[in-house]
Structure formats: structure tokens, C-alpha cells
N, C-alpha and C positions, 0 to 999 in steps of 0.2 A: 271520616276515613283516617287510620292509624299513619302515624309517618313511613314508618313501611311500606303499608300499599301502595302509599302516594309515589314514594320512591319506587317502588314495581313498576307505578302503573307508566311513571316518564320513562323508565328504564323500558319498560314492553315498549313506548310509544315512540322512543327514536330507533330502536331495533328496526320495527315494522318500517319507519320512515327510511332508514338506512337499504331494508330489504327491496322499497318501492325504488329508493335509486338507483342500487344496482341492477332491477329488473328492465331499469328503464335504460341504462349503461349497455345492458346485455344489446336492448330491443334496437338501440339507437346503431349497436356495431354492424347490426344484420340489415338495415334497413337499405332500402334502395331505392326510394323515395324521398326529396327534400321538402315536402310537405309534414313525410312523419318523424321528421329528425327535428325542423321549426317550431312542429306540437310539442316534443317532449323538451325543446328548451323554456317554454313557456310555460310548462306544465312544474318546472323543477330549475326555474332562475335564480336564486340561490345556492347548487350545487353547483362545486366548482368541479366536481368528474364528470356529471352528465354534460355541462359545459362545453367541456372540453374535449367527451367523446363525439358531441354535436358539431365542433368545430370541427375537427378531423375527418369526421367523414364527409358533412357541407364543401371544405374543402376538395375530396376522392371526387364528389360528384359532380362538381361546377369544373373540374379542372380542364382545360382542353373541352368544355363541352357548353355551348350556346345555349343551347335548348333549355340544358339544367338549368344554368344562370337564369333563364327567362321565368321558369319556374319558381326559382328562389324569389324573383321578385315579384311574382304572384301571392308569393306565399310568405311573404313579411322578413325574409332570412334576416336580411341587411336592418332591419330592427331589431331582430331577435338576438344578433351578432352584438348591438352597439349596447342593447340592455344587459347582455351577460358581464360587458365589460366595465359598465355600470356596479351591479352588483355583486362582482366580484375582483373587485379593484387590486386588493390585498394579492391573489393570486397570480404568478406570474407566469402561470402555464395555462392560465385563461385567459390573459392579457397577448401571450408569444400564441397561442392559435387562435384568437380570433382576429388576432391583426394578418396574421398567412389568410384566412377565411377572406376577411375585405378586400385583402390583395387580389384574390381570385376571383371572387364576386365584381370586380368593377375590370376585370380586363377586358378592354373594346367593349365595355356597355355603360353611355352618358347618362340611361337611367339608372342602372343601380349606384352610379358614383351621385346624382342627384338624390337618391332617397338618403344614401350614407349620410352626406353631408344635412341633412336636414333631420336626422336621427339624432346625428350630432355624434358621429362615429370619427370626424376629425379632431372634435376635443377629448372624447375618449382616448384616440393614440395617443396626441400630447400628453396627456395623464399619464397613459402608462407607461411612459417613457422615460419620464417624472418622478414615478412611483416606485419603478423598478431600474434606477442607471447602472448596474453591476452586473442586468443580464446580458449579457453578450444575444443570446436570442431574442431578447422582447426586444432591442433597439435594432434588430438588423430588420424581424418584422415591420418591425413601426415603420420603419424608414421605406420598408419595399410600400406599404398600406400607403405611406402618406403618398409616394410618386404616383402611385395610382388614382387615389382620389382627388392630385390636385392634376391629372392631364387635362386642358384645355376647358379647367371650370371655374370661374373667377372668383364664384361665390365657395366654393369651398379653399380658395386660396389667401379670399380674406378670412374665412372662418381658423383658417390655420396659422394667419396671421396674429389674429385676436389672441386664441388659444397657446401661443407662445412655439409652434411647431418648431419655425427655425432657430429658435436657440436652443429649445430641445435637441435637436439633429445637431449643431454644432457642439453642446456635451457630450451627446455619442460618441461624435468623433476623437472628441479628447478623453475620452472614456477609454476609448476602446481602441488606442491611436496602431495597436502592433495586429487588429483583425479584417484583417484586407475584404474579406465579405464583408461588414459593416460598415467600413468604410467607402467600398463601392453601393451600396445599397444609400446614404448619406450622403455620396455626391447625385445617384440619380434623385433623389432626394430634394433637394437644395438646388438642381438645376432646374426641374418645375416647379417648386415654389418660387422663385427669381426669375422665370422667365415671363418676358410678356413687355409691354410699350410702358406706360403711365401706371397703368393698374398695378403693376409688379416693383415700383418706382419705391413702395416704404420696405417690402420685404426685400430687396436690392440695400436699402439702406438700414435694415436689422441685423440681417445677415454680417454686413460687412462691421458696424460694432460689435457682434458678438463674438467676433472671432475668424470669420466661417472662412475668409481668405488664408489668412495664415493655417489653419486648419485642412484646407484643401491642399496648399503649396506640402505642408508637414506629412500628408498621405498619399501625393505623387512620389514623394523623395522616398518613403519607407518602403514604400510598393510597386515600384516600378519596374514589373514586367508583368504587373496585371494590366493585359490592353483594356478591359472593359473598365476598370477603374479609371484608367487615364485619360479615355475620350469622357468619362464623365468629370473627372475634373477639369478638363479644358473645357467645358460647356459650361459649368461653374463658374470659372473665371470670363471666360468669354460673357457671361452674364451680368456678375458681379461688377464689372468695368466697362457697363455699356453707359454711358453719358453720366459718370460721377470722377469726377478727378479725384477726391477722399479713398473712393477704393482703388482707385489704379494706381495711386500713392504706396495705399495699403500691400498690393500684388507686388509692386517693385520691389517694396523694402522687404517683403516676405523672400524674394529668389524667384517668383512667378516666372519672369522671362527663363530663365535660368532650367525650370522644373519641365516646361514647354517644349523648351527645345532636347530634351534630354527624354520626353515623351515620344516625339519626331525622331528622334533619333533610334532610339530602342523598338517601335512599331513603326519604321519605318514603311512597310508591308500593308501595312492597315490606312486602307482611302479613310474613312472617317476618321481615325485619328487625326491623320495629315489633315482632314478638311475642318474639325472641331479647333484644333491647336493652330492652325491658320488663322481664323476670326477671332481666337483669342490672343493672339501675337498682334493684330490688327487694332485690336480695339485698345491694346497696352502701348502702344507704341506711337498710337495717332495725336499728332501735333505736340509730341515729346519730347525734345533733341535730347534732352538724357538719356530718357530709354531707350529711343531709335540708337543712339550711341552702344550700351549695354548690349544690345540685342547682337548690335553687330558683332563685339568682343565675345561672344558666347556664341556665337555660331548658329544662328539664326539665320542670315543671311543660305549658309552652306544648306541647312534645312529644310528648307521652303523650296529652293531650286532643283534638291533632290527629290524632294515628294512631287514638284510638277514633271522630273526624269521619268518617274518609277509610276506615277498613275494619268498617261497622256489620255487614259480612256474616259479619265474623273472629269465633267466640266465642272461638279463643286470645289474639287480640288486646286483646277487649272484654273477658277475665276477668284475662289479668297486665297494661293498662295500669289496671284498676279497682285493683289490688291496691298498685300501685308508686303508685297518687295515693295510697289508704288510707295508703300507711306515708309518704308525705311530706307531709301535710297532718296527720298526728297530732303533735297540739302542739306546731304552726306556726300561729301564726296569719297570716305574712305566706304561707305556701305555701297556705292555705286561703281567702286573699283571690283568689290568683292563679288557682287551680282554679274560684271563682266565676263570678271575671270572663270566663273564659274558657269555660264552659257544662259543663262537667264536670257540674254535677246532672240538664241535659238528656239529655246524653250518656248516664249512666247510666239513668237511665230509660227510655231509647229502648234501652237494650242489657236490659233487660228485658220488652220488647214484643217484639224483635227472636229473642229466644231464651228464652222462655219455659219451655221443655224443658229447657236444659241447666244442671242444677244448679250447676255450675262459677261460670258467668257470673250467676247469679241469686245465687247467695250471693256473691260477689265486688261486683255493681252494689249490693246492696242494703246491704253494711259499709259500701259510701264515699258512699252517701248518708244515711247516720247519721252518717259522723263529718262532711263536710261542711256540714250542716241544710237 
């Protein structure tokens, strides 16, 4: 065969190839079945448009819909999802839809976030998070993917551990410190990876070298009147300073107290804020006369007594803002003047008439009106 024809013949033979992706591109946008979107990603895993048009619509069909989800994981999606991004690593618009794709496929379903993680769809996103740190979309993705596949699974938490997630998600953050969507998608993020007893005990201690406190304190202060960003950064640090003095070191020196109360303050409307920013005021301040100090100078004190004013219907609210004055009015006498003055005894009381049944709030109201008098 002449050099020519040879030439012809590769030139005929990506055309045709090109021709079958777009037909498959065309087939994949009309489809309405996640069975023949899974086929034609398998059929054409290399292509980074068929890919992509497969994510997209995977995505249309599982969204808001059980059923599809259930299907998709009859029909291999959540493999098919973790091999595209595999094979097209390089791509970062195969990388930004099939981390939304994961996102979707594992909401309220423990099986498809088990097949994820065993696909190996959590070290995929680390990667592409990795691979691409300048996209403002593959890290907001990743970051919603990774919250998803680590809700209440331990093995994909240490899988995201191995795989470097959280220091991933903390360069996001400093990546992309001015995009308040990334940076709430980063804190829900990094609050289920850090959340949990023992289990969660080295990612609580990765996190917190890698930056992730000061990081979080640095995207409450930029962002602060996103309420969904701020209850998820006080769940971050409420996390990150659960039984480690090194980070609640970390949180003080960062402004934490500081960012918190300035959280409570600005949402002050919002029960979960008040009750996320509670436990995390709680857990920074416990058996700290320094910071129990700080907290008071910064209006924590006024904080905490006004979110149990404004939400008597919250018993989560009424039992960790009881708990968070308890530990900062123990021996302070100036945080126990400020708790007075401020009705904290009434308050307490009234959150004992108000929820007489739930032992939580009734032992909680009734410590801080013994240490208060």
C-alpha cells in the first residue's frame, strides 16, 4: 500500500470513528433510558464528548428520581462514571460532570455510594481535583461528590483519606478562596470527612495540618452572609476541635471564636446556625480559661442567650446554647455577670417549661442555672 492510501485510509478511518461518536453523542441526548446512556459510555470510554454527553443526561435522569438511581445501579452507571474519569483524566469537563453525575447517583442511596467507593470513584475525584486546581467547577463538583460519598460510610472515608481528599478540598479552598459556592460545597465537604468518633480521629488530624481551620475561619470572614456556608463552617470546626487541643489551638489563633460569633450574629434567624455555632463555641472554649475569656470579649456570651430568645421552639438550640454558656461562665465571674445581665436565668427556665419532656434540654437548662445562681 502507497503512503497515500495509508494516509487515506487512517484519514477515512478517524472520520468514520469521529462520525460513530457523534451518532452516539446525537443517540445518547435523546435517550430516556439509563441503561442505553451506560451502554454507549462503554462502548466509546475514550471519548471525552460522549462522556460527557452521558454524564449530563445520567445526571437529567437520576435527579429527584429513586427509581432511575436504582436502575443506574442495576445497570453498572456508578462504574461506568468512575471508568470515564479514569480515562479521561486530562479532560476537565469529564472530570466537572461526572463528579455532578456521582453527586446525584449516591443521594439517599448507601448502595450506589458502596459500589462508588469500590469502583474507586473517591480516588478518582481526589485526582481530579488534583489534576485540574484552576477549575472553579471540577473543585466545586468534587467537593459536592466527595460529601456525598462520604455520608455515613467509613470505608469510603478512609478511602478518601488514603487518596489525599482532605488536603485536596483544603487547596480548593485556597484556590478558590473569593467563590463562595466552592467554598460552601468544601465546608460540606470536610464536615463529613471529619465527622465521626475514633474513625474520623486521623482525618480530624489531616485536615487540621493541612490548613483546613484557618481555611474555614478565612471563608466565613469573606463570605458571611452566606447562611449555608456558615452553618457548614461551624460544623467544620465544631468537628475539627472535638477532643484535639492542637486544633482548637489552631481555631483560636485563626479568629474561630471571633468568625462564630459574627455567624450568630448575622443569621441570627437561622435555628441551625444558632445550634451548629453553639457546639462549635462549646467545644472551643471547653476547659479553656483563655478562650472562655476571648469569647466573652467578643460577644459570645450576648450570642448564645439571644439565639435561646429568638428560637424557645429549638430544643437543639435551647440544650447546646445552655451547654456553651455552662462552660463559659464556669469560673468567669465577668462571663457570669454578662449571662445575668443578659436573662440567660430566665431564658433557661422558660426552656424548661417550654420542653419539659426532653431530657437533653432539661439537664442542660437546669447545669446553667446552678452554675449561674
Amino acid at each position: 500500500m502507497s503512503g497515500e492510501s495509508a494516509t487515506g485510509s487512517a484519514i477515512l478511518g478517524l472520520f468514520r470513528q469521529c462520525e460513530e461518536r457523534f451518532k452516539a453523542i446525537k443517540a445518547i441526548e435523546v435517550a430516556a433510558d439509563v441503561e442505553s446512556v451506560v451502554a454507549a459510555m462503554r462502548a466509546h470510554g475514550g471519548s471525552p464528548g460522549v462522556q460527557v454527553a452521558a454524564c449530563c443526561v445520567l445526571t437529567n435522569l437520576t435527579f429527584n428520581d429513586a427509581d432511575n438511581r436504582t436502575r443506574a445501579r442495576t445497570a453498572g452507571a456508578v462504574e461506568a462514571v468512575a471508568a470515564a474519569m479514569r480515562a479521561c483524566a486530562g479532560s476537565a469537563g469529564v472530570q466537572e460532570k461526572a463528579c455532578r453525575t456521582l453527586r446525584y447517583l449516591t443521594i439517599n442511596d448507601a448502595n450506589n455510594r458502596t459500589r462508588a467507593g469500590i469502583a474507586g470513584a473517591v480516588k478518582a475525584v481526589a485526582v481530579a481535583m488534583r489534576t485540574h486546581p484552576g477549575s472553579a467547577d471540577v473543585q466545586e463538583a468534587a467537593c459536592a461528590a466527595l460529601r456525598n460519598l462520604t455520608i455515613n460510610d467509613a470505608e469510603n472515608k478512609n478511602r478518601a483519606g488514603t487518596a489525599g481528599a482532605v488536603e485536596a478540598v483544603v487547596a480548593a479552598m485556597r484556590a478558590h478562596a473569593n467563590d463562595a459556592v466552592v467554598q460552601a460545597r468544601a465546608c460540606g465537604a470536610l464536615r463529613n470527612l471529619t465527622k465521626g468518633g475514633a474513625e474520623a480521629e486521623d482525618s480530624r488530624t489531616r485536615a487540621g495540618d493541612a490548613g483546613a481551620i484557618e481555611a474555614t475561619v478565612a471563608a466565613m470572614l469573606a463570605h458571611a452572609a452566606n447562611e449555608d456556608l456558615q452553618e457548614r463552617a461551624c460544623g467544620v470546626l465544631r468537628n475539627l476541635t472535638t477532643s484535639s487541643v492542637q486544633n482548637e489551638n489552631r481555631a483560636c489563633n485563626a479568629g474561630a471564636i471571633e468568625a462564630i460569633v459574627a455567624a450568630m450574629s448575622v443569621h441570627a434567624d437561622c435555628a441551625l446556625v444558632q445550634n451548629t455555632a453553639s457546639i462549635a463555641m462549646r467545644n472551643l472554649t471547653s476547659g479553656n480559661a483563655k478562650s472562655t475569656s476571648r469569647a466573652g470579649l467578643s460577644g459570645a456570651i450576648e450570642t448564645l442567650v439571644e439565639a435561646m430568645r429568638r428560637h424557645t421552639r429549638s430544643p437543639g438550640v435551647q440544650s447546646s446554647a445552655c451547654v456553651a454558656l455552662y462552660l463559659l461562665t464556669e469560673d468567669n465571674v465577668e462571663n457570669k455577670a454578662r449571662a445575668l445581665h443578659e436573662g440567660a436565668k430566665r431564658l433557661a427556665k422558660a426552656a424548661l417549661k417550654a420542653h419539659p419532656s426532653n431530657k437533653r434540654v432539661v439537664r442542660e437548662a437546669r447545669d446553667l442555672l446552678t452554675q449561674i445562681g
